[in-house]
N, CA, C and O atoms as CSV, one atom per row, in Angstrom:
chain,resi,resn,atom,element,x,y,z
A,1,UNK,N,N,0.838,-1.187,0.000
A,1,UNK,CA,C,0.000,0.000,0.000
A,1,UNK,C,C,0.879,1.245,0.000
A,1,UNK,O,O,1.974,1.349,0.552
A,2,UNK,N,N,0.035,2.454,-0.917
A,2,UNK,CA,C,1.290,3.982,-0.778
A,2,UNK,C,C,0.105,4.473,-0.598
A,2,UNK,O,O,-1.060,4.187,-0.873
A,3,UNK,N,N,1.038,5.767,0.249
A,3,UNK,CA,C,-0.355,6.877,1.120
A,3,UNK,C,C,-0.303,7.770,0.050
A,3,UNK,O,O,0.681,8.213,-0.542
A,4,UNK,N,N,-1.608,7.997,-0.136
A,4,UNK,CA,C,-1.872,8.877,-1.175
A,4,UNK,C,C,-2.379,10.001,-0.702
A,4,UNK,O,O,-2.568,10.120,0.509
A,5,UNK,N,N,-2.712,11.107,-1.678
A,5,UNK,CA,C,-4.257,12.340,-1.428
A,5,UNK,C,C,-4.478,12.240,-3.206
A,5,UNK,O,O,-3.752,12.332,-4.196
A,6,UNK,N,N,-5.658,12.044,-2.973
A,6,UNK,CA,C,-6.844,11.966,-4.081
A,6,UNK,C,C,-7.568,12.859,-4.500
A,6,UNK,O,O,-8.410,12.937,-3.605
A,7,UNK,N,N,-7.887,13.766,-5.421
A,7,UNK,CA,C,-8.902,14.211,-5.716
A,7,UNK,C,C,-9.642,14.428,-7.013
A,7,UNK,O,O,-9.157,14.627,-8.126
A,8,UNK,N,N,-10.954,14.350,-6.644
A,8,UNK,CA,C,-12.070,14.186,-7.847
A,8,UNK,C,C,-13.229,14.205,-7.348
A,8,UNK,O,O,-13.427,14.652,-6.218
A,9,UNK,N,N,-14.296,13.663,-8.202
A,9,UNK,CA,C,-15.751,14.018,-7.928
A,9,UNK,C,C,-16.517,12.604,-7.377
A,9,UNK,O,O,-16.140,11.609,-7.996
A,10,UNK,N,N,-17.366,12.384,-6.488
A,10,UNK,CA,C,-17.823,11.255,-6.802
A,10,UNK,C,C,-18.867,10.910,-7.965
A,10,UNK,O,O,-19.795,11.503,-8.514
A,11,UNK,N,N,-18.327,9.807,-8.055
A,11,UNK,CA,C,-19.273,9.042,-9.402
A,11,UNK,C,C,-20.886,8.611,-8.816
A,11,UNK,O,O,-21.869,8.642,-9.556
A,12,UNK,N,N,-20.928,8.317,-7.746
A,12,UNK,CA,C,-22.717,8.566,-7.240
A,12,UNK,C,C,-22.484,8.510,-5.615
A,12,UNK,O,O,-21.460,8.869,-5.034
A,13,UNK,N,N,-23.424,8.088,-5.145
A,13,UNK,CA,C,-23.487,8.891,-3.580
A,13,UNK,C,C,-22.656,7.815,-2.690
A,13,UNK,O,O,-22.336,6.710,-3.129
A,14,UNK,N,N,-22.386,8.220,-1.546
A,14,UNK,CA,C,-21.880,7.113,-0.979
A,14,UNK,C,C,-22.678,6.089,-0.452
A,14,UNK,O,O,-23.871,6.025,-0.747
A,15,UNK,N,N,-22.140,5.277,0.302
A,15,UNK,CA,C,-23.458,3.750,0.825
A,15,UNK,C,C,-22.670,3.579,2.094
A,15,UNK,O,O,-21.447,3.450,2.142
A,16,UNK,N,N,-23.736,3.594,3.417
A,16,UNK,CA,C,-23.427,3.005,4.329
A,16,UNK,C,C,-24.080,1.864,4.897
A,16,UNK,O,O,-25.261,1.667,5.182
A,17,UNK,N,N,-22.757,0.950,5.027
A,17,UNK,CA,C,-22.851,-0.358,5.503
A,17,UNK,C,C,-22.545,-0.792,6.948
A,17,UNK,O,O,-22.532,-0.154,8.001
A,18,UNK,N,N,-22.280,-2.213,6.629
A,18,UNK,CA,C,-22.229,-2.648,8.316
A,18,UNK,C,C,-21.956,-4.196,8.049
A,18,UNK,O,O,-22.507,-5.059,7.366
A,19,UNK,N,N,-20.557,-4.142,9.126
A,19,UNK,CA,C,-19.978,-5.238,8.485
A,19,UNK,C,C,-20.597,-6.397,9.176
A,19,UNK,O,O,-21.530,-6.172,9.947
A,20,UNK,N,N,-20.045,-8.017,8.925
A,20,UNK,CA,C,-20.558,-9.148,9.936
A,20,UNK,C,C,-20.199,-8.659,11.067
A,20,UNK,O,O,-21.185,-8.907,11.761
A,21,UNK,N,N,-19.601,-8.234,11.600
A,21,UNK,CA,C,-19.176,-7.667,13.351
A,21,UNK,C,C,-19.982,-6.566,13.685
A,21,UNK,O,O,-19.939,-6.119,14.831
A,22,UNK,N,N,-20.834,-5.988,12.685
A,22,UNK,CA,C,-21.867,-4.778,13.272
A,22,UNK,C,C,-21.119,-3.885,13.356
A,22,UNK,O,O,-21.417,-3.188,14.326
A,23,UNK,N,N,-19.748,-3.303,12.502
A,23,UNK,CA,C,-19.305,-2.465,12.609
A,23,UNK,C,C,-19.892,-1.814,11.331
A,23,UNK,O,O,-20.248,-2.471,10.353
A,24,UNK,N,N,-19.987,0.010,11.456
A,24,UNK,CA,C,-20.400,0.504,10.009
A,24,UNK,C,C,-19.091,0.625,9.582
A,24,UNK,O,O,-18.070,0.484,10.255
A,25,UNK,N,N,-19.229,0.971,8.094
A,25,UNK,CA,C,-18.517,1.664,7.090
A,25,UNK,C,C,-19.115,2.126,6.021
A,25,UNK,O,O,-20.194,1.736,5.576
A,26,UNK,N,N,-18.387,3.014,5.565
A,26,UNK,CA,C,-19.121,3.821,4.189
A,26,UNK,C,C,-18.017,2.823,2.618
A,26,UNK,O,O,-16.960,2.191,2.648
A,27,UNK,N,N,-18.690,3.063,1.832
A,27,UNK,CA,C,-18.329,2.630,0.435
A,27,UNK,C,C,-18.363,3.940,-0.955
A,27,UNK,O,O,-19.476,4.401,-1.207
A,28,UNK,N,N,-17.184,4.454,-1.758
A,28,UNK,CA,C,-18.034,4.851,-2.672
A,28,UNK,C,C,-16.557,5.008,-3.688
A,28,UNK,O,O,-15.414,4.638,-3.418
A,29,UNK,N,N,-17.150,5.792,-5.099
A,29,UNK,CA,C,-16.568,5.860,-5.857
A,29,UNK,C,C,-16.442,7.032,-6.153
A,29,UNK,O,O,-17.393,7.813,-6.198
A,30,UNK,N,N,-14.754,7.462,-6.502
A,30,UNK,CA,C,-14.119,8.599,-7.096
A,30,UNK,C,C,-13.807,8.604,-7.857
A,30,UNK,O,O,-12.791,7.912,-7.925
A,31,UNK,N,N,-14.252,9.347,-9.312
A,31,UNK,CA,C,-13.606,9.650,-10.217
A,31,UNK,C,C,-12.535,10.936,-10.516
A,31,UNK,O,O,-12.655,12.158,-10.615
A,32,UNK,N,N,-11.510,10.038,-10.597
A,32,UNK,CA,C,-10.358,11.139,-10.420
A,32,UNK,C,C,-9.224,11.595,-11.931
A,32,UNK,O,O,-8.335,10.998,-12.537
A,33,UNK,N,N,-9.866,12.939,-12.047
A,33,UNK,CA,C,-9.028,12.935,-13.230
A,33,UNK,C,C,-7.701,12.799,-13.712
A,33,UNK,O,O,-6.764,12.643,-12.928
A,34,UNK,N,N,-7.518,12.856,-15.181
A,34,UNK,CA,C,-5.743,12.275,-15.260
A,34,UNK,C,C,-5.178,12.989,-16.046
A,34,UNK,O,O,-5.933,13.701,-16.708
A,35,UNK,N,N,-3.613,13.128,-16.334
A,35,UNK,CA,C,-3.045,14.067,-17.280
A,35,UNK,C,C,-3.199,14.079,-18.521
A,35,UNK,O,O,-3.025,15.071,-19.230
A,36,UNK,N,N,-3.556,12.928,-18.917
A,36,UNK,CA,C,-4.381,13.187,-20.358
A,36,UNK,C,C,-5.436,13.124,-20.856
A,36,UNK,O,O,-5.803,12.952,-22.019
A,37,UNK,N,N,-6.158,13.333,-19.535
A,37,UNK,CA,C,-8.004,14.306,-20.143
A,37,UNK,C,C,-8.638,12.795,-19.826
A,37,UNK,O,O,-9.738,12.470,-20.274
A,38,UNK,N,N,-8.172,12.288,-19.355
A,38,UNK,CA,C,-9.456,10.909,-19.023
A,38,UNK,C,C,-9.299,10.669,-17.408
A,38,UNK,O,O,-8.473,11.301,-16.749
A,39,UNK,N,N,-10.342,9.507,-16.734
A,39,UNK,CA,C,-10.275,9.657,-15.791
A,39,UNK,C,C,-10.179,8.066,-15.518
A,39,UNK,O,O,-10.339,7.050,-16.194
A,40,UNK,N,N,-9.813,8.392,-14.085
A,40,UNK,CA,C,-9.221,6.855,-13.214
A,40,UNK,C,C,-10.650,6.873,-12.143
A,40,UNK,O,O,-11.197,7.900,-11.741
A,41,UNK,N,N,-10.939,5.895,-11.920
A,41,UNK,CA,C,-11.699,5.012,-10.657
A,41,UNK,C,C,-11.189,4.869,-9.585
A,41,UNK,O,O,-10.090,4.321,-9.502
A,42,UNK,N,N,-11.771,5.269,-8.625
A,42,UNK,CA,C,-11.062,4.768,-7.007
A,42,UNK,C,C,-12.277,4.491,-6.232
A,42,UNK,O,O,-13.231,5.246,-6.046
A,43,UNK,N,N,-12.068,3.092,-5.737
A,43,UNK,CA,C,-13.332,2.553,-5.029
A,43,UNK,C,C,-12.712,2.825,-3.673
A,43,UNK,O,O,-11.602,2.450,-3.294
A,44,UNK,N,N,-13.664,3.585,-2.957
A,44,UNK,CA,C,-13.208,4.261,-1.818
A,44,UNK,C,C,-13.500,2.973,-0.516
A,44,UNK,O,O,-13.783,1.837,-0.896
A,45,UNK,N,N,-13.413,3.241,0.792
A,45,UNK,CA,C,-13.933,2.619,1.913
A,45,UNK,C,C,-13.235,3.463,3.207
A,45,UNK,O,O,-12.156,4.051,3.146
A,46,UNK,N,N,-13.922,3.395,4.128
A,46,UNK,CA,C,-13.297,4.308,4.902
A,46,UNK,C,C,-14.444,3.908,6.330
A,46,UNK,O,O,-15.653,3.674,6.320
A,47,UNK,N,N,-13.465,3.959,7.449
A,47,UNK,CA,C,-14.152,3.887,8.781
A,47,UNK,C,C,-14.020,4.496,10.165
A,47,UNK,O,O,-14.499,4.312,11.284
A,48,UNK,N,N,-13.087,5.366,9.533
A,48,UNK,CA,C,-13.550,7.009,10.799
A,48,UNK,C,C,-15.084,7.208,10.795
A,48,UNK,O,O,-15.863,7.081,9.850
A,49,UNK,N,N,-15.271,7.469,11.773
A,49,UNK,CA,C,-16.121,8.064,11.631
A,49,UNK,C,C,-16.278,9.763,10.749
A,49,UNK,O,O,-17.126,10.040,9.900
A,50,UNK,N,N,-15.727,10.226,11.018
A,50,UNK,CA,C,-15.666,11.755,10.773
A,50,UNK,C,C,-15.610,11.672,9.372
A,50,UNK,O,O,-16.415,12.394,8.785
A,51,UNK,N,N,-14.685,10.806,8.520
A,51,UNK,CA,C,-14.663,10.769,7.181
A,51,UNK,C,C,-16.018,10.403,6.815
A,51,UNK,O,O,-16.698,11.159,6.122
A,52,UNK,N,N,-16.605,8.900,7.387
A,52,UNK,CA,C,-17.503,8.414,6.986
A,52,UNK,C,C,-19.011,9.353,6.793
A,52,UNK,O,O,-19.746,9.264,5.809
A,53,UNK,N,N,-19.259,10.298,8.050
A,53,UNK,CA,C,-19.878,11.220,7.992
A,53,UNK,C,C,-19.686,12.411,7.025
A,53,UNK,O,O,-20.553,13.281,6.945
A,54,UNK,N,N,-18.854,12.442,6.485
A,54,UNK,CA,C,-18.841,13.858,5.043
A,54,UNK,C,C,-18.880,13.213,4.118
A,54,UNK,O,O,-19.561,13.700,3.215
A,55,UNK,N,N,-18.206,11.808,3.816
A,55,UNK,CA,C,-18.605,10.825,2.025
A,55,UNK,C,C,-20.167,11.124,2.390
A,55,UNK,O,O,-20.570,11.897,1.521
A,56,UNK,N,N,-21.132,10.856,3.244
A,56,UNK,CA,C,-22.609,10.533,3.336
A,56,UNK,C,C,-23.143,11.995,3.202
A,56,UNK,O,O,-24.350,12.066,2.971
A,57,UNK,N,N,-22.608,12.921,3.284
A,57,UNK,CA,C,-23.305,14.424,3.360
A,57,UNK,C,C,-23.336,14.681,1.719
A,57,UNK,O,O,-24.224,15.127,0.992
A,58,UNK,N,N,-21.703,14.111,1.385
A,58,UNK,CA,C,-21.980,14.726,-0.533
A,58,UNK,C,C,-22.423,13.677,-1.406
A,58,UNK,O,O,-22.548,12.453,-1.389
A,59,UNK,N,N,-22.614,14.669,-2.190
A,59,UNK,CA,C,-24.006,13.587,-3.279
A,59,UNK,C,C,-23.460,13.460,-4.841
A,59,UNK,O,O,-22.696,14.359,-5.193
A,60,UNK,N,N,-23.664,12.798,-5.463
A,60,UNK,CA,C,-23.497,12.189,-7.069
A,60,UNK,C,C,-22.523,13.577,-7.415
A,60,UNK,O,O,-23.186,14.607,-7.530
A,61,UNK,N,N,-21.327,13.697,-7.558
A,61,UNK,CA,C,-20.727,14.557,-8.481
A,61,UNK,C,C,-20.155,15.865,-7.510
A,61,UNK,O,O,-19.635,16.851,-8.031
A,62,UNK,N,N,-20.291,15.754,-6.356
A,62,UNK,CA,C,-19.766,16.841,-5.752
A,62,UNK,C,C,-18.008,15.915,-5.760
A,62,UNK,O,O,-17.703,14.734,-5.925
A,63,UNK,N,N,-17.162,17.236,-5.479
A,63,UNK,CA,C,-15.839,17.797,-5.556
A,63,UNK,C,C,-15.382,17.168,-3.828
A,63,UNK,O,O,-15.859,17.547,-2.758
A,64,UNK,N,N,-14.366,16.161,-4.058
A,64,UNK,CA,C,-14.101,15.805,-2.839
A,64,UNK,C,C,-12.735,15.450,-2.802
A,64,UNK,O,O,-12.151,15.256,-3.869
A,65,UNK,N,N,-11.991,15.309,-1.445
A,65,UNK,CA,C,-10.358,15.124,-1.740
A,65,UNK,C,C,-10.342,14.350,-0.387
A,65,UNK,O,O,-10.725,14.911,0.639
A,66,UNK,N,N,-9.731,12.570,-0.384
A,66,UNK,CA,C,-9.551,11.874,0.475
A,66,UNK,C,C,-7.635,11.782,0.331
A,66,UNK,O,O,-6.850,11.917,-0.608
A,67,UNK,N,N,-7.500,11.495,1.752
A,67,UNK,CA,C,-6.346,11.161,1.805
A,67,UNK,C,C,-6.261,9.491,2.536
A,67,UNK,O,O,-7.326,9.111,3.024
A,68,UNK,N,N,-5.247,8.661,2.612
A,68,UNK,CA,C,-5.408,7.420,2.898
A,68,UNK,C,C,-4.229,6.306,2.448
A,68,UNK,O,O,-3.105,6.785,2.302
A,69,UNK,N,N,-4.354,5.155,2.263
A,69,UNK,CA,C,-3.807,4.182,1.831
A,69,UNK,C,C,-4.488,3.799,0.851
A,69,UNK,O,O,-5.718,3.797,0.806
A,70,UNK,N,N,-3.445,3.305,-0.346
A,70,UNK,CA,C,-4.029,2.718,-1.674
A,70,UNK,C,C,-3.562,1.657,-2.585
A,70,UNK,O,O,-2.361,1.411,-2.470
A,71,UNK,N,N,-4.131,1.049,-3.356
A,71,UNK,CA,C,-3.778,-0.229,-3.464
A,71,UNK,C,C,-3.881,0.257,-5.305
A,71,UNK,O,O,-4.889,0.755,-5.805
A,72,UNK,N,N,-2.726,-0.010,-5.982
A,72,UNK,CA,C,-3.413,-0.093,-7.506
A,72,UNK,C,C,-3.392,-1.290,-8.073
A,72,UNK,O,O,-2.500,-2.137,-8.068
A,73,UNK,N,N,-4.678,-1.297,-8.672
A,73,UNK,CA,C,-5.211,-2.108,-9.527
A,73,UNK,C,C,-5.232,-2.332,-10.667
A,73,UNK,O,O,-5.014,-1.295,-11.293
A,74,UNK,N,N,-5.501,-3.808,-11.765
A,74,UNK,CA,C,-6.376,-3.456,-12.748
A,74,UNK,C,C,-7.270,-3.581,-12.975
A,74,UNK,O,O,-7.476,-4.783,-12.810
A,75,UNK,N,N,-8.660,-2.843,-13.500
A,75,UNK,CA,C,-9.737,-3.124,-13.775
A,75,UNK,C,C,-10.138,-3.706,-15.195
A,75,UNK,O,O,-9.938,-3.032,-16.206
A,76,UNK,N,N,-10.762,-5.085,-15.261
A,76,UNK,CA,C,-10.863,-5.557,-16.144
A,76,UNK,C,C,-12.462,-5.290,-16.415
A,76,UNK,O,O,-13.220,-5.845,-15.619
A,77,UNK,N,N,-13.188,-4.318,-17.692
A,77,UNK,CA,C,-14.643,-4.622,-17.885
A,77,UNK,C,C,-14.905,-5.981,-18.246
A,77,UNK,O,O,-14.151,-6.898,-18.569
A,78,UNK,N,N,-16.359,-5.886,-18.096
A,78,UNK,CA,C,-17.372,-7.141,-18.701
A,78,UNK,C,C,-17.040,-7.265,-19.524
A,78,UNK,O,O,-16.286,-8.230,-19.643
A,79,UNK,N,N,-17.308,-6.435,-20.725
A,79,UNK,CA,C,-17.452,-6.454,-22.415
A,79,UNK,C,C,-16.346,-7.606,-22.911
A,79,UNK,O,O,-16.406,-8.377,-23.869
A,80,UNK,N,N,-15.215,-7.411,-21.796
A,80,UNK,CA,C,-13.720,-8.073,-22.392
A,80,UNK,C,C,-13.107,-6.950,-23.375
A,80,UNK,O,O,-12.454,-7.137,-24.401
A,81,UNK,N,N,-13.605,-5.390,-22.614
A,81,UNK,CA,C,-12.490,-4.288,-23.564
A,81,UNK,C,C,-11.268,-4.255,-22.967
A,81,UNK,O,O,-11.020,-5.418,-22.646
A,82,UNK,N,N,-10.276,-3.464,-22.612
A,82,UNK,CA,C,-8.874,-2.999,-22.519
A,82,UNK,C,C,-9.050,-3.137,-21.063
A,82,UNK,O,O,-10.013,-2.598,-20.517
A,83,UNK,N,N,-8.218,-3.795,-20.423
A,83,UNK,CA,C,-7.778,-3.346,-18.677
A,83,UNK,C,C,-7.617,-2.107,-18.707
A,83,UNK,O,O,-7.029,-1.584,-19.653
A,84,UNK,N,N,-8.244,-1.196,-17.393
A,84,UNK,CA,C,-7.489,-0.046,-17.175
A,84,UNK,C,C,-7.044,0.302,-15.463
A,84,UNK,O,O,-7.520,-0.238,-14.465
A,85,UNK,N,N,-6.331,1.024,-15.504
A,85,UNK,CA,C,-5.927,0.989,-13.610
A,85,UNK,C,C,-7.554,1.026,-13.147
A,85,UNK,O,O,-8.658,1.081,-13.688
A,86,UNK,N,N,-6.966,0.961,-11.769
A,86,UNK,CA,C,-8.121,1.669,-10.693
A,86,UNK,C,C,-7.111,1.704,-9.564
A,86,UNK,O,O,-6.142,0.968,-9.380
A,87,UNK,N,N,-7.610,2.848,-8.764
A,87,UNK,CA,C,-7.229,2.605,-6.929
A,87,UNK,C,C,-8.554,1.459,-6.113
A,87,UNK,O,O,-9.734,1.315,-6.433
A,88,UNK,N,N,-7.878,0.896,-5.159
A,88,UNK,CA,C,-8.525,0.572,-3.950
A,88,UNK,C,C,-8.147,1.595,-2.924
A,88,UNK,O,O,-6.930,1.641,-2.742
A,89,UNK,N,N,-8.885,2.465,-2.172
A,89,UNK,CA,C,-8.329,3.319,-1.072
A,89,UNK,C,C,-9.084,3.217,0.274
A,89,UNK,O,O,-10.307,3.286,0.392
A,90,UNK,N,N,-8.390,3.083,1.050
A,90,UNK,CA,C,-8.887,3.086,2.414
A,90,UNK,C,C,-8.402,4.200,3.109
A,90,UNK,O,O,-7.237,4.474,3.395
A,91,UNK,N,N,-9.703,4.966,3.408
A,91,UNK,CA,C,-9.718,7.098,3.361
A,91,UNK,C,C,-9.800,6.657,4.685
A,91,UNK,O,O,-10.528,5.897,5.323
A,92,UNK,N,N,-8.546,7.575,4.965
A,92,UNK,CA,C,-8.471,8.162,6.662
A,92,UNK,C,C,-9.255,9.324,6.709
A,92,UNK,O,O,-10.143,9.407,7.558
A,93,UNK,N,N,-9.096,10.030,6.089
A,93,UNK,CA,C,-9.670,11.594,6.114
A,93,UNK,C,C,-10.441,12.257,4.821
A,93,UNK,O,O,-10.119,11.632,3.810
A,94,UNK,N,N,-11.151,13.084,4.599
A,94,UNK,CA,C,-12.397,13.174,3.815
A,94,UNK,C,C,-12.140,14.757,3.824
A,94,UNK,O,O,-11.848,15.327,4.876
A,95,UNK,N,N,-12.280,15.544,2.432
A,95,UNK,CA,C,-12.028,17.044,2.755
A,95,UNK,C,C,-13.160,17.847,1.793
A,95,UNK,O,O,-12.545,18.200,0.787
A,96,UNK,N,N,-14.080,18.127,1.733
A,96,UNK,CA,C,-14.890,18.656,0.884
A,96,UNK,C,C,-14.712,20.384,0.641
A,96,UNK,O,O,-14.331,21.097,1.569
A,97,UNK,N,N,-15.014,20.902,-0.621
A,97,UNK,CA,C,-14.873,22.619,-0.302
A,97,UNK,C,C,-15.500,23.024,0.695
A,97,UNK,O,O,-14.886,23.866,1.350
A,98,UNK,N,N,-17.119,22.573,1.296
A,98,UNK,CA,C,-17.724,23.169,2.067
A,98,UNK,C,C,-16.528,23.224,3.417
A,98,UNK,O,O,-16.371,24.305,3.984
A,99,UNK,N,N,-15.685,21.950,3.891
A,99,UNK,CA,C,-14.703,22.383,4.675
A,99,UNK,C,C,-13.999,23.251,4.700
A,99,UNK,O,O,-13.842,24.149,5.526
A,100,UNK,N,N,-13.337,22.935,3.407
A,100,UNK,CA,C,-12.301,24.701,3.385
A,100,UNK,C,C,-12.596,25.528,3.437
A,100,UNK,O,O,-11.846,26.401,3.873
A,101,UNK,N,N,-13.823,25.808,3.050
A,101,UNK,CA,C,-14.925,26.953,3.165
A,101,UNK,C,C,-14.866,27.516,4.384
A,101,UNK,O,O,-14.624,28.688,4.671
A,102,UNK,N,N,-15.136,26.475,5.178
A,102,UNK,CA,C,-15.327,26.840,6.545
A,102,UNK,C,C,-14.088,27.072,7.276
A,102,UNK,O,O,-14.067,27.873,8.210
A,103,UNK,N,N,-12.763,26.242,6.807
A,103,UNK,CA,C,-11.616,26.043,7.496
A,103,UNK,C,C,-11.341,27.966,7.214
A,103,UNK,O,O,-11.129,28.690,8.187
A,104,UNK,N,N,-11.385,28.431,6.046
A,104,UNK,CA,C,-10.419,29.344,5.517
A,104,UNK,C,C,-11.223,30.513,6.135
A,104,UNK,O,O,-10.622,31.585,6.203
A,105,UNK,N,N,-12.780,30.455,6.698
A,105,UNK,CA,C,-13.431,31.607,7.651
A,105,UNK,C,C,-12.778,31.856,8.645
A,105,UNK,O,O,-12.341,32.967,8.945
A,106,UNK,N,N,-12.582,30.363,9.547
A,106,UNK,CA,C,-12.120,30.410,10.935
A,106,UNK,C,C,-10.552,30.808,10.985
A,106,UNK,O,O,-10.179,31.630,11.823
A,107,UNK,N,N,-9.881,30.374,10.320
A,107,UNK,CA,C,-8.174,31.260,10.042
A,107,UNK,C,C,-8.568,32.497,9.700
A,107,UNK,O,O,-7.828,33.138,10.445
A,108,UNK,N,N,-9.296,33.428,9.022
A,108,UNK,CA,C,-9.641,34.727,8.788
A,108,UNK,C,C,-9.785,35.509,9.735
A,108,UNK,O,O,-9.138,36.538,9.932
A,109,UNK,N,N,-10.940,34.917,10.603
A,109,UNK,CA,C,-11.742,35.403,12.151
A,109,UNK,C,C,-10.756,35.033,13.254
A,109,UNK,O,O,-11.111,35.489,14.341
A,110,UNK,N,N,-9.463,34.241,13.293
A,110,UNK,CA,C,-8.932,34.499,14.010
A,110,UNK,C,C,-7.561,35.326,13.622
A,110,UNK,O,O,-6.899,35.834,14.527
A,111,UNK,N,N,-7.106,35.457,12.071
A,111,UNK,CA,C,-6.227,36.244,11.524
A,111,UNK,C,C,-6.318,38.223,12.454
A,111,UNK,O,O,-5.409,38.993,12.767
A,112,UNK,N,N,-8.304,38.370,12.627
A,112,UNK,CA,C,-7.984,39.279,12.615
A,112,UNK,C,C,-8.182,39.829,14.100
A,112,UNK,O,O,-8.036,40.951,14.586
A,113,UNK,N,N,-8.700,38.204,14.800
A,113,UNK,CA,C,-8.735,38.429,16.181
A,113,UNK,C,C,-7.476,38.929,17.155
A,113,UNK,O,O,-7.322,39.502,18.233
A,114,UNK,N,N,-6.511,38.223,15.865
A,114,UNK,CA,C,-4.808,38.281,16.872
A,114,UNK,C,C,-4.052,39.702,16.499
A,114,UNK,O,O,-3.045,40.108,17.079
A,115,UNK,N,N,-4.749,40.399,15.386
A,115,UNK,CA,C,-3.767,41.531,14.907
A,115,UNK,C,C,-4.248,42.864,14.708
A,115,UNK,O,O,-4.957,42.870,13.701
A,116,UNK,N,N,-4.177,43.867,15.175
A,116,UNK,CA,C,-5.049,44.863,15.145
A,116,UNK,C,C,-5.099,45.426,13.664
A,116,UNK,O,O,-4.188,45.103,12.901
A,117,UNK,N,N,-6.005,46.161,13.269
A,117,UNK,CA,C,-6.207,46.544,11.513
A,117,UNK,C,C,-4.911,47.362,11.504
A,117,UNK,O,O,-4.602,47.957,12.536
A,118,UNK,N,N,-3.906,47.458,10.108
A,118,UNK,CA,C,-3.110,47.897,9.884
A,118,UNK,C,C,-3.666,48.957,8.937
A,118,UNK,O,O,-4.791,48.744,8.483
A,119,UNK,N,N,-2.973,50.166,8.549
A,119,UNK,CA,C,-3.707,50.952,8.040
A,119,UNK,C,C,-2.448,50.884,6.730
A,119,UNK,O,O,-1.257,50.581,6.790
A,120,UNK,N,N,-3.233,51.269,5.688
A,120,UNK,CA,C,-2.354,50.594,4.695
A,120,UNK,C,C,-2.132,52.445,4.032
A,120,UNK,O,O,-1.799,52.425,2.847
A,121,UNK,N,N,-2.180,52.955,4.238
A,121,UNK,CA,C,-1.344,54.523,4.199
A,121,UNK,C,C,-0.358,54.954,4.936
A,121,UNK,O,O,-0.497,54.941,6.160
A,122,UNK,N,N,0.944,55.465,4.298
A,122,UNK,CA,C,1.644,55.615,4.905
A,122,UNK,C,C,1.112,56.828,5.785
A,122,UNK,O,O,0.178,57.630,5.773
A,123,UNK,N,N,2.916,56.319,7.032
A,123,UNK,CA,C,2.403,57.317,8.435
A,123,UNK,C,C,2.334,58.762,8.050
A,123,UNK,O,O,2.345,59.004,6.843
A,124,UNK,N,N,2.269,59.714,8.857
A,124,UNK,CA,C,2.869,60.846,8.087
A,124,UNK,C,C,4.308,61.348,8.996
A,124,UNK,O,O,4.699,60.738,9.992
A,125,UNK,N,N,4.791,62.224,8.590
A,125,UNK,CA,C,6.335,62.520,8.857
A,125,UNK,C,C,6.233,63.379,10.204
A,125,UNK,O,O,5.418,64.301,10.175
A,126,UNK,N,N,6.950,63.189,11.359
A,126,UNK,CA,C,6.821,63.933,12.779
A,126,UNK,C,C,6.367,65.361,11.752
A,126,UNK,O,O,6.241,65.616,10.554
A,127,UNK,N,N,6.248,65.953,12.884
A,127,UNK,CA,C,6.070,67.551,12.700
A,127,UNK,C,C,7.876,67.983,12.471
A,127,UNK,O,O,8.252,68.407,11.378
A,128,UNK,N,N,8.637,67.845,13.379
A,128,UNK,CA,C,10.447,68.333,13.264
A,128,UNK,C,C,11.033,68.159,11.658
A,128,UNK,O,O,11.686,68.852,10.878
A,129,UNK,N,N,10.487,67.005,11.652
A,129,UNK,CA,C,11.456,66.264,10.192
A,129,UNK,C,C,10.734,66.821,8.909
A,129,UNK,O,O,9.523,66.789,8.694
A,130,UNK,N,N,11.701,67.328,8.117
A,130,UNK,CA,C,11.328,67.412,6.324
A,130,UNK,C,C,11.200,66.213,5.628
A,130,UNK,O,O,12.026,65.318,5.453
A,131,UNK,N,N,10.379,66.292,5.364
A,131,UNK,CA,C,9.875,65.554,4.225
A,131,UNK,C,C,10.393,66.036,2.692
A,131,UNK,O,O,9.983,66.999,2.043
A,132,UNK,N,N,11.480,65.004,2.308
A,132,UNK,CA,C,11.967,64.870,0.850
A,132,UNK,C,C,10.965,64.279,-0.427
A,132,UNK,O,O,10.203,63.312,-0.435
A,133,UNK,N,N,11.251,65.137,-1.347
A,133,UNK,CA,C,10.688,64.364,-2.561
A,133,UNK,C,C,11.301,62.654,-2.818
A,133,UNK,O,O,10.750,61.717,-3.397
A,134,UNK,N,N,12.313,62.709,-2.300
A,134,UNK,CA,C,12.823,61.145,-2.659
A,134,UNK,C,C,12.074,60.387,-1.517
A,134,UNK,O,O,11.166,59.681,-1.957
A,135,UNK,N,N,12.199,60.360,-0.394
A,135,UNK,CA,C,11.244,59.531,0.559
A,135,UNK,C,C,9.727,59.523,0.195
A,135,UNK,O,O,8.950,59.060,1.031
A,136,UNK,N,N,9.311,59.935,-0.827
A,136,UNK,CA,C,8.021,59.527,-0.812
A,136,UNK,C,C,7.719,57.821,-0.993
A,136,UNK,O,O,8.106,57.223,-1.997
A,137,UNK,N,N,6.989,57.152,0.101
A,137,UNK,CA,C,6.733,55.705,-0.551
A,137,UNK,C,C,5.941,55.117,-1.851
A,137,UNK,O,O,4.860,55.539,-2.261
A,138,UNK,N,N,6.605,54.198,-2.335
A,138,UNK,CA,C,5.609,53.973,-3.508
A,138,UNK,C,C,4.242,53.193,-3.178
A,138,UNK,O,O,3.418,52.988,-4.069
């Protein structure tokens, strides 16, 4: 297994299960794009809770970024067309925009809790001191 970070959209919603031991887990699929305009499969699984709870909040096609352990594969279709990769990933952690969304408020609201407003004009010059044409700031 190599630890990865993933990102792409899911391909439909997630599914929560529950294993023979009555433990849950979530299941789902990422389609993750590639450098030459096509996309790779990653059949997700994951059993934090905390992850498991945000795969279940987003729905068919929302924008998501897991990080985790991963297994590559090949995927062979039915039809008997071309193998192509896939990941197997087992998501420690689950990151949606609505997070960053939220992450990048709370660094803001405390950016400006810790620093008083700076005033973005310069000071002006004591009363004693001349003021040169060359010291003007740009």
């Amino acid at each position: 297994m190599i630890d990865v970070l993933v990102q792409g959209r899911l391909h439909r919603a997630a599914q929560q299960r529950t294993s023979k031991t009555g433990s849950p887990f979530v299941t789902a699929t990422v389609r993750v794009p590639t450098k030459d305009g096509g996309s790779l499969f990653a059949s997700v699984i994951c059993f934090s809770t905390s992850a498991c709870q945000t795969l279940l909040a987003l729905g068919d096609g929302d924008p998501v970024a897991l990080s985790g352990e991963a297994t590559i594969k090949l995927y062979q279709p039915k039809d008997g067309g071309e193998p192509r990769p896939s990941l197997d990933l087992l998501a420690h952690a689950v990151l949606s925009p609505y997070h960053v969304k939220r992450r990048r408020e709370a660094i803001a609201g405390e950016h400006d809790e810790r620093q008083p407003e700076q005033s973005t004009e310069p000071a002006a010059a004591p009363a004693h001191e001349e003021q040169s044409d060359d010291s003007i700031p740009f």
